[in-house]
C-alpha positions as semicolon CSV with decimal commas, in nm:
position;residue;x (nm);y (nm);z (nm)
1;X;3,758;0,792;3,242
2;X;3,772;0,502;2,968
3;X;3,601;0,499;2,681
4;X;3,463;0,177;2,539
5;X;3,473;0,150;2,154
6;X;3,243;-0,095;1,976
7;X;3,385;-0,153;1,619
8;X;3,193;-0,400;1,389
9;X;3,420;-0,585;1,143
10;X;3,252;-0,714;0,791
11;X;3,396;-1,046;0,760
12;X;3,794;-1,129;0,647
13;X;3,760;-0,850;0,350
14;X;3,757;-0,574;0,599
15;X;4,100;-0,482;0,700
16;X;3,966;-0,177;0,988
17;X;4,157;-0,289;1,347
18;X;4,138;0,065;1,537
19;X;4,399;0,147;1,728
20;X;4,299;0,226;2,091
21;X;4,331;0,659;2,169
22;X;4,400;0,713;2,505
23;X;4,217;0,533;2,749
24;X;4,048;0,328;2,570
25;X;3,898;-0,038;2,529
26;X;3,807;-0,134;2,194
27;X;3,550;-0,432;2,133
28;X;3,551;-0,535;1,783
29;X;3,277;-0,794;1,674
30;X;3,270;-0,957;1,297
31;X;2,914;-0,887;1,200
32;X;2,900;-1,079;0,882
33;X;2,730;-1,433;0,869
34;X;2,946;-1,759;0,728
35;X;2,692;-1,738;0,428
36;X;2,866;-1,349;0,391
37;X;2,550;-1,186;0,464
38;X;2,513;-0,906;0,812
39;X;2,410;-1,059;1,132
40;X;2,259;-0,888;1,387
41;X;1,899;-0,959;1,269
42;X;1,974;-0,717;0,971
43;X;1,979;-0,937;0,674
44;X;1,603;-1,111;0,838
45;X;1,514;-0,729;0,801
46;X;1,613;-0,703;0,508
47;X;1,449;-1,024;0,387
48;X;1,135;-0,880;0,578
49;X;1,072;-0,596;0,341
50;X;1,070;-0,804;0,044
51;X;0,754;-0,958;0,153
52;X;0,643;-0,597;0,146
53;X;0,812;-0,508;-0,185
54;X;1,026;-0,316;-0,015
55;X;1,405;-0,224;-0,050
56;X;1,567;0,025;0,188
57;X;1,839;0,288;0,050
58;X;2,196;0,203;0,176
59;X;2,161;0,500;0,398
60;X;1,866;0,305;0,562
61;X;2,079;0,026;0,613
62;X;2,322;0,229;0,757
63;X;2,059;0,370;1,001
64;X;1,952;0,028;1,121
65;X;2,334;-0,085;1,142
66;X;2,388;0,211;1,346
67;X;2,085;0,149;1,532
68;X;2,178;-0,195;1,623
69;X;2,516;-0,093;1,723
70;X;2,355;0,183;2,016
71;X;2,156;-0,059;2,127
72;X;2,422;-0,355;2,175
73;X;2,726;-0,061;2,347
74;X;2,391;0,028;2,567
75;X;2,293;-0,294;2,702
76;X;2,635;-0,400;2,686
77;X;2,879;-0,155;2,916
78;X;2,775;-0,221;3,288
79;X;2,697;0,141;3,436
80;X;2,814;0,078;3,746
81;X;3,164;-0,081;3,638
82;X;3,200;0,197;3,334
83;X;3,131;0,491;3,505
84;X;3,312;0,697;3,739
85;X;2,958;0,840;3,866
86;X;2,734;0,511;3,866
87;X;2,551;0,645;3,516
88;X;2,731;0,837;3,305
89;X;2,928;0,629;3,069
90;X;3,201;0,700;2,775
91;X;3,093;0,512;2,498
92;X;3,223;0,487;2,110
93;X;3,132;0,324;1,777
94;X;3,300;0,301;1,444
95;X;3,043;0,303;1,175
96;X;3,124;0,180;0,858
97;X;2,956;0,416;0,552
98;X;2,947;0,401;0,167
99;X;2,943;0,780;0,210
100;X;3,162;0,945;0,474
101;X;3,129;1,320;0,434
102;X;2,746;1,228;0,481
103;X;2,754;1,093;0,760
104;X;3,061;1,338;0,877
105;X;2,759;1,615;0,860
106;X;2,530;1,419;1,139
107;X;2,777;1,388;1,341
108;X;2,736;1,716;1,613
109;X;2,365;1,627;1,631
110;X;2,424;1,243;1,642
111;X;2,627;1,299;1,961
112;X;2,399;1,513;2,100
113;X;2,061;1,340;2,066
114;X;2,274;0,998;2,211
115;X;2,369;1,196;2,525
116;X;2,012;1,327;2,554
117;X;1,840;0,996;2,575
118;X;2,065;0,812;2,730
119;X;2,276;1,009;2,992
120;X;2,665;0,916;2,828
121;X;2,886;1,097;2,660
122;X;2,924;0,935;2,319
123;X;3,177;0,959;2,034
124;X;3,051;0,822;1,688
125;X;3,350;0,822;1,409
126;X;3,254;0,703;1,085
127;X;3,481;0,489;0,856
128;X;3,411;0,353;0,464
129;X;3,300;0,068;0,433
130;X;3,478;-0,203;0,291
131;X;3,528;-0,285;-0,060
132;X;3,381;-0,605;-0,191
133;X;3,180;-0,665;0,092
134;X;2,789;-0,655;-0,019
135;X;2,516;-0,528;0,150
136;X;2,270;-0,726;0,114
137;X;2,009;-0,510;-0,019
138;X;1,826;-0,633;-0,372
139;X;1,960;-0,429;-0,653
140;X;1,615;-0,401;-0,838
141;X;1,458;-0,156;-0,599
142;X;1,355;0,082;-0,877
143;X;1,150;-0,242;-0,974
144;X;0,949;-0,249;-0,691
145;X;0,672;-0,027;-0,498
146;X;0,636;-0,109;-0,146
147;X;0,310;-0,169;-0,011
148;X;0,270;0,063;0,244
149;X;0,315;0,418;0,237
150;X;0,354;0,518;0,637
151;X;0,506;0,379;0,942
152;X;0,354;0,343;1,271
153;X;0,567;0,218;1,615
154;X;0,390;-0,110;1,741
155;X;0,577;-0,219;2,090
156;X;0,284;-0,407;2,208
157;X;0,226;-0,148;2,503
158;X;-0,168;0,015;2,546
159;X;-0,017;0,328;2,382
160;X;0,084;0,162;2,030
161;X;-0,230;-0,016;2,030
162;X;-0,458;0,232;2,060
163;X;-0,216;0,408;1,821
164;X;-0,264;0,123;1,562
165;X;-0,686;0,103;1,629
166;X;-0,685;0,503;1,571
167;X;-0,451;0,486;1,293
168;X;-0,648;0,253;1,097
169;X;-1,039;0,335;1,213
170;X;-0,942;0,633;1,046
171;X;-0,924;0,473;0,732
172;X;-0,518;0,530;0,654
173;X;-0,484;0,229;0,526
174;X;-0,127;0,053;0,382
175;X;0,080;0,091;0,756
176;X;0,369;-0,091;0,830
177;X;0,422;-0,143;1,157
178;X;0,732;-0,170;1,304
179;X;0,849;-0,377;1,622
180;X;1,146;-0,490;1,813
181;X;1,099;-0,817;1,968
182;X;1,346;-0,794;2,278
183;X;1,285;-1,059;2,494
184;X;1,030;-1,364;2,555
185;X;0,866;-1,155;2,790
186;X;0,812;-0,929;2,545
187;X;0,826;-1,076;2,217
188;X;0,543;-1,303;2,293
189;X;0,260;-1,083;2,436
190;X;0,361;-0,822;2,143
191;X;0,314;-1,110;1,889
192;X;-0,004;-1,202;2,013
193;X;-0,127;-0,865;1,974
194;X;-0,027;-0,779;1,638
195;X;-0,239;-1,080;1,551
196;X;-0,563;-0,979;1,710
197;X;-0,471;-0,592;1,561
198;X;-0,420;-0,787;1,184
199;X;-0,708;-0,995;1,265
200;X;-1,022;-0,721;1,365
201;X;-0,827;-0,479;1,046
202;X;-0,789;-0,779;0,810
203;X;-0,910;-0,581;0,470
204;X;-0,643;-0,291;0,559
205;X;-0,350;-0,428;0,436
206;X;-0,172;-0,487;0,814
207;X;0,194;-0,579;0,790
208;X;0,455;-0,558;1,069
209;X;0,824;-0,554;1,046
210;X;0,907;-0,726;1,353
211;X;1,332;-0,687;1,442
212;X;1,493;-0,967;1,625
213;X;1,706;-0,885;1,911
214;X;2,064;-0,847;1,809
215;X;2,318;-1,005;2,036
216;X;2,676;-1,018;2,086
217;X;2,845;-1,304;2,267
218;X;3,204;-1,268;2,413
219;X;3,411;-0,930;2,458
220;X;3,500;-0,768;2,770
221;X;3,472;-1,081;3,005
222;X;3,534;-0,807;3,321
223;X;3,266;-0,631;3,231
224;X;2,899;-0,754;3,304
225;X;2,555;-0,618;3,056
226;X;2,306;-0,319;3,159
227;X;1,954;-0,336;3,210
228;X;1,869;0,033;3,205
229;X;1,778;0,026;2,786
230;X;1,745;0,342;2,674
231;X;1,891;0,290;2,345
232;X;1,624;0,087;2,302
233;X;1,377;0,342;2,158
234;X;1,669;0,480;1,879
235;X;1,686;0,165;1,736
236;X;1,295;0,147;1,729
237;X;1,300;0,480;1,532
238;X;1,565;0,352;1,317
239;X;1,413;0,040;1,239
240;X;1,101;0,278;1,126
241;X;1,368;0,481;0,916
242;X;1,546;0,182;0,773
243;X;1,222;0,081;0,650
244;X;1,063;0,415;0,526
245;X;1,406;0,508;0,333
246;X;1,234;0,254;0,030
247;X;0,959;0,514;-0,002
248;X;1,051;0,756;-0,269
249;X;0,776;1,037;-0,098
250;X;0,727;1,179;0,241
251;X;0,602;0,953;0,493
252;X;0,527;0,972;0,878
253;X;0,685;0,808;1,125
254;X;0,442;0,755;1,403
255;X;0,522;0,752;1,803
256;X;0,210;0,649;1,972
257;X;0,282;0,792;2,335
258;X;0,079;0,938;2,599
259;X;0,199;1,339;2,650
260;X;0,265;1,259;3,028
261;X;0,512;0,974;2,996
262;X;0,687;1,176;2,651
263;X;0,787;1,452;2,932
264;X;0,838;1,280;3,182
265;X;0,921;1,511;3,454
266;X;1,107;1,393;3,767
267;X;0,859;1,294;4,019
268;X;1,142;1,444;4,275
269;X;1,454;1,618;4,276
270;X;1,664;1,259;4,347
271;X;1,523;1,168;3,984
272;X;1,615;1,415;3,785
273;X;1,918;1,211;3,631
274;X;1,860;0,812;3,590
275;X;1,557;0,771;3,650
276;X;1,359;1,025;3,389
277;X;1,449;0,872;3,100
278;X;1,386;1,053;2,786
279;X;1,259;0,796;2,492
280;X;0,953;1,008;2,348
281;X;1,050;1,381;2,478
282;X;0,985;1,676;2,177
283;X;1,347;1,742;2,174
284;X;1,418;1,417;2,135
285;X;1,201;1,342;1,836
286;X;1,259;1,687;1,700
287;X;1,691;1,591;1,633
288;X;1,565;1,250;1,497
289;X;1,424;1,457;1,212
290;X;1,732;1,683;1,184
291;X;1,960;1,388;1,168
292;X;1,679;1,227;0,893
293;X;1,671;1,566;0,721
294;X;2,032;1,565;0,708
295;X;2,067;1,191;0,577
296;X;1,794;1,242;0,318
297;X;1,536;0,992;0,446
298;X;1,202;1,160;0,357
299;X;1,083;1,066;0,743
300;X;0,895;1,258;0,949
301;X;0,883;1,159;1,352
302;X;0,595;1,279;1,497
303;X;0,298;1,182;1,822
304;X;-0,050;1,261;1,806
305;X;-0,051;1,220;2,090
306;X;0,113;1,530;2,282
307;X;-0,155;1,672;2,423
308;X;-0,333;1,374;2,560
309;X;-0,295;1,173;2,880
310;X;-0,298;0,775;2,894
311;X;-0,663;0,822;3,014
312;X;-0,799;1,024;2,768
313;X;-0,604;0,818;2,482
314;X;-0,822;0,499;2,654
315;X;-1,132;0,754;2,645
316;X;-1,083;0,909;2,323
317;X;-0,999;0,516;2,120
318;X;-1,212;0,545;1,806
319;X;-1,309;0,116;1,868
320;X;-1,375;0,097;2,238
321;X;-1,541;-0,271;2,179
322;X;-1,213;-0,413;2,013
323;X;-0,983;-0,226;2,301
324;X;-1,229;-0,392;2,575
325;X;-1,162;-0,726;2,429
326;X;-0,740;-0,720;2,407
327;X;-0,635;-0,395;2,660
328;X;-0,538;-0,689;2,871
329;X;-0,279;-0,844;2,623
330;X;-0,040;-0,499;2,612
331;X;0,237;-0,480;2,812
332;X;0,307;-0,172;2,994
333;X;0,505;-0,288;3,280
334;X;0,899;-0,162;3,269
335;X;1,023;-0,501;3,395
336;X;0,728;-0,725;3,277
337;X;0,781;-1,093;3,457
338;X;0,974;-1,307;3,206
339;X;0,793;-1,630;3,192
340;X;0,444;-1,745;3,313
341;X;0,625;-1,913;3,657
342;X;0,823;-1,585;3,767
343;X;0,521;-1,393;3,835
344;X;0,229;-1,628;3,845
345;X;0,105;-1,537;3,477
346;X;0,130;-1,136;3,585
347;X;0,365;-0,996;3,373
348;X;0,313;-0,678;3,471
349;X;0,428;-0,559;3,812
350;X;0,166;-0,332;3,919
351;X;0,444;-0,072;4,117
352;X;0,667;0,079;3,891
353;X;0,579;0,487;3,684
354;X;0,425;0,309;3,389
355;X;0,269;0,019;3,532
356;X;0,074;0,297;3,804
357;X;-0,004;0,568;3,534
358;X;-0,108;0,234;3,311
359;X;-0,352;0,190;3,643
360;X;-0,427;0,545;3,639
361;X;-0,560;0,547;3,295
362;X;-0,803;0,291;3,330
363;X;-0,956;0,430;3,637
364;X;-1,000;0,701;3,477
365;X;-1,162;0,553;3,164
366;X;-1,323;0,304;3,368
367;X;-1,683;0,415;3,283
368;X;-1,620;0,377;2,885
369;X;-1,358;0,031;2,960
370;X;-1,499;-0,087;3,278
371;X;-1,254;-0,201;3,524
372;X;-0,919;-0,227;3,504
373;X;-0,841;-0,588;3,274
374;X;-0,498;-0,608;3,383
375;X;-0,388;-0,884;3,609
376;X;-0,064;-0,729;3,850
377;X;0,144;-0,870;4,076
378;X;0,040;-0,608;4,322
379;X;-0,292;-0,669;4,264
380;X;-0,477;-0,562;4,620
381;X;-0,317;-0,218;4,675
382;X;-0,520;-0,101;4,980
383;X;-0,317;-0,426;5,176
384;X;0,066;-0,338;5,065
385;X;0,263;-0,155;5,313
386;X;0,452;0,064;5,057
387;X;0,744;0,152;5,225
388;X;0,883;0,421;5,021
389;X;1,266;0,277;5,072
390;X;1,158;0,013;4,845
391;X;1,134;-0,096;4,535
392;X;0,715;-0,165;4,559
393;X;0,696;0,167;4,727
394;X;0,945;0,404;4,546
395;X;0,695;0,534;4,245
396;X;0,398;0,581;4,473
397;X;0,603;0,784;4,694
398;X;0,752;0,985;4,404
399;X;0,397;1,042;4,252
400;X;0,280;1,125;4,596
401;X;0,510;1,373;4,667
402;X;0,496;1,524;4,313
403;X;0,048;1,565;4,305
404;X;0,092;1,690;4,610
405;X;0,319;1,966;4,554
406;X;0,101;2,040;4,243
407;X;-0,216;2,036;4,421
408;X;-0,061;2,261;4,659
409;X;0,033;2,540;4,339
410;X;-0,070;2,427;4,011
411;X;0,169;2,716;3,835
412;X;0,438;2,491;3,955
413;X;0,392;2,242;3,622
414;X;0,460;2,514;3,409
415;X;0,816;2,494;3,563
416;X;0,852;2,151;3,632
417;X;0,792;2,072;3,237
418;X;1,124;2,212;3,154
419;X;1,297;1,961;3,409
420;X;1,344;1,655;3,140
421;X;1,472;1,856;2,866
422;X;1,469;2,190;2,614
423;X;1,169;2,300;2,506
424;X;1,294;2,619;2,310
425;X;1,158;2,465;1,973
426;X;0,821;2,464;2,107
427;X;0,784;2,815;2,270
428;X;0,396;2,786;2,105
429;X;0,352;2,435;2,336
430;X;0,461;2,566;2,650
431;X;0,082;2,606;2,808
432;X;-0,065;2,292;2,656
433;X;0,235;2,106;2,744
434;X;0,172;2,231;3,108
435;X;-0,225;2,164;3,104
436;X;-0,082;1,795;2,977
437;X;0,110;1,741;3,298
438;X;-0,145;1,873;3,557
439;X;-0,416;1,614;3,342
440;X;-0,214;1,370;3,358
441;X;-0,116;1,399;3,732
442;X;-0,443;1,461;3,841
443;X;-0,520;1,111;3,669
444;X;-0,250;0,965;3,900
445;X;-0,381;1,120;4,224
446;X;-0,705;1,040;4,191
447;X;-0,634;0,681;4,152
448;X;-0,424;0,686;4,405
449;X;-0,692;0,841;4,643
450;X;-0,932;0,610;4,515
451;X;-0,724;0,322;4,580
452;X;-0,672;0,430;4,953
453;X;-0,270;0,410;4,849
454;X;-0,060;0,549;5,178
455;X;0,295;0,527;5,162
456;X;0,496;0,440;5,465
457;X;0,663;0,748;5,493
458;X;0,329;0,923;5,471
459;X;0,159;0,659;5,761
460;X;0,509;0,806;5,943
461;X;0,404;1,169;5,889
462;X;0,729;1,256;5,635
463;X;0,498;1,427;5,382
């Protein structure tokens, strides 16, 4: 099986050319700018917490670099050409480091919380980095005290916003919240937000950190890019680290996500691999604070949100009038329409697992929120004929299938919790994390009875 190696090169100074081991293909990219400053969209992050008297530690910068880099080899490397199994890729990075026995230490739970989220085996090697080439960073950081003192994810889903309204109608004022811009399809919706979240909290001291999206052009010509971005959410918790590593105290790191999608448990046995992906799981979140412990970033990852479903999050909001008036802006939808002609002006599907627990949660809120404000592309459910062999019908049929063997013996969820991932750490979870799932698809199921949703293979009699 080959391994493909990305190796970032800073700029003529840096003499590193690995030398391939065994099978494998090395990309090396020259991440430093003509003006001698790091590309990617670091040195705009960098520029970014100024505004916020803010300067990261090097190890921060290192986070973010090695962020970036998971996220590029992730989108990058084509599953289905780099893979002997259609998934499960072999995937390397050097990282250069100002301190390599450090980073040397991280390495064992590095690997491991990689392989977790995003199926591959991965190999991280860690190299010094090269004399004479600057950071970046300011050097007067002992100067300066940033303006905020926690850190709260802001994606521009339902789940971050009503994480940001909570966070702040609580009176914790002095958040930065952090973002990664992907995409237009994205970018855009989660911009607009922000603004109406900045504008209702003005006297709160709302700032964002909002990360470009790094690209790489050339390489491996052979191989084509992947759309299944996992890696997406480590470099969202790095950006959050990168940027919390200028506070000198502790400081959380906030994950607003509902309890059902953070387990995630296969909706079928077919799923249990690529499509249960892994982004917010407890064991997940748990390593990021081993391998923040270990670096010596004062960070602590953590979601209130656990215990809650997407409903109850909409029920529970502590400013149901401001929610009322932007719900309709998030973006839920795992492969939101691009631009305002590819979809109409829907950007959200309607038919894939967040788009119908999105749907789920405001049926069930619906008496607090009124009806759903969410225009989808599958707008008039009762009409589709969602044949379960495709793409509109998959999810419902997984969901069915999955409420129905619940309904059928609730004990089961106290199994079927363990399905995503270890939950050894959290031996004192194990029944609310199982009252969690039954909530949560109990929300599903009665939206989809509501709805008068039949799958095909259900109209066939198939279960």
């Amino acid at each position: 099986m080959t391994r493909y190696v990305l190796s970032p090169k800073l700029g003529t100074l840096d003499t590193f050319t690995p030398a391939p081991r065994g099978d494998e293909r090395i990309l090396q990219i020259d991440i430093l700018r003509p003006d001698l400053k790091i590309g990617l969209s670091i040195d705009d992050a960098i520029t970014q917490m100024k505004s916020v008297d803010a300067v990261p530690s090097i190890v921060g910068l290192e986070v973010l670099l090695l962020s970036t880099l998971v996220y590029l080899a992730d989108t990058r490397f084509n599953r289905i050409q780099t893979s002997q199994d259609g998934w499960t890729r072999e995937i390397g990075l050097h990282l250069p480091v100002h301190d390599v026995a450090l980073w040397q230490g991280t390495k064992d739970t590095l690997e491991a919380m990689l392989r977790f989220l995003t199926g591959d085996l991965w190999h991280v090697d860690f190299r010094p980095w090269p004399d004479k080439v600057a950071t970046g960073l300011p050097v007067q950081a002992s100067l300066l005290e940033p303006s905020f003192k926690g850190i709260s994810l802001f994606s521009g889903g339902l789940d971050s916003l009503i994480g940001a309204i909570d966070h702040l109608r609580a009176g914790r004022d002095n958040v930065l919240f952090v973002s990664h811009r992907a995409d237009g399809s994205i970018s855009k919706p989660q911009a607009d937000l922000f603004d109406r979240v900045k504008e209702r909290f003005d006297n709160r001291g709302v700032k964002r950190l909002a990360f470009g999206n790094p690209r790489i052009d050339g390489g491996f010509q052979d191989i084509k890019g992947e759309n299944s971005t996992r890696g997406r959410s480590f470099l969202f918790i790095g950006l959050a680290a990168f940027a919390g590593s200028s506070l000198r105290a502790p400081f959380p790191i906030i994950v607003p996500e509902n309890g059902l999608i953070s387990l995630n448990v296969p909706l079928d046995p077919t799923r249990l691999g690529s499509n249960s992906t892994r982004t917010t799981h407890p064991y997940y979140l748990r390593r990021w604070n081993n391998l923040l412990s270990k670096l010596g970033i004062l960070g602590d990852v953590q979601n209130p949100y656990w215990k809650k479903t997407k409903g109850e999050m909409i029920v529970e909001c502590k400013d149901i009038a401001f929610l009322k008036q932007v719900a309709n802006i998030s973006l839920s939808c795992a492969h939101p329409a691009h631009d305002r002609y590819h979809g109409g002006g829907k950007p959200h599907c309607g038919h894939c697992l967040p788009c119908i627990i999105r749907r789920a949660a405001f049926k069930r809120a619906e008496e607090v929120l009124g009806p759903d404000p969410t225009p989808y592309r599958t707008d008039d459910l009762p009409k589709m004929e969602f044949d379960s062999t495709k793409k509109t019908g998959e999810q419902f049929r997984g969901f069915e299938f999955a409420t129905a063997m619940l309904a059928e013996d609730p004990a089961r969820a106290r199994a079927y919790i363990y399905k995503t991932g270890p939950l050894f750490e959290d031996t004192d979870k194990i029944d609310d994390y199982a009252d969690l799932y039954l909530r949560g698809m109990t929300e599903v199921a009665e939206f989809l009875k509501a709805e008068g949703v039949t799958t095909y293979s259900s109209k066939a009699g198939n279960g």
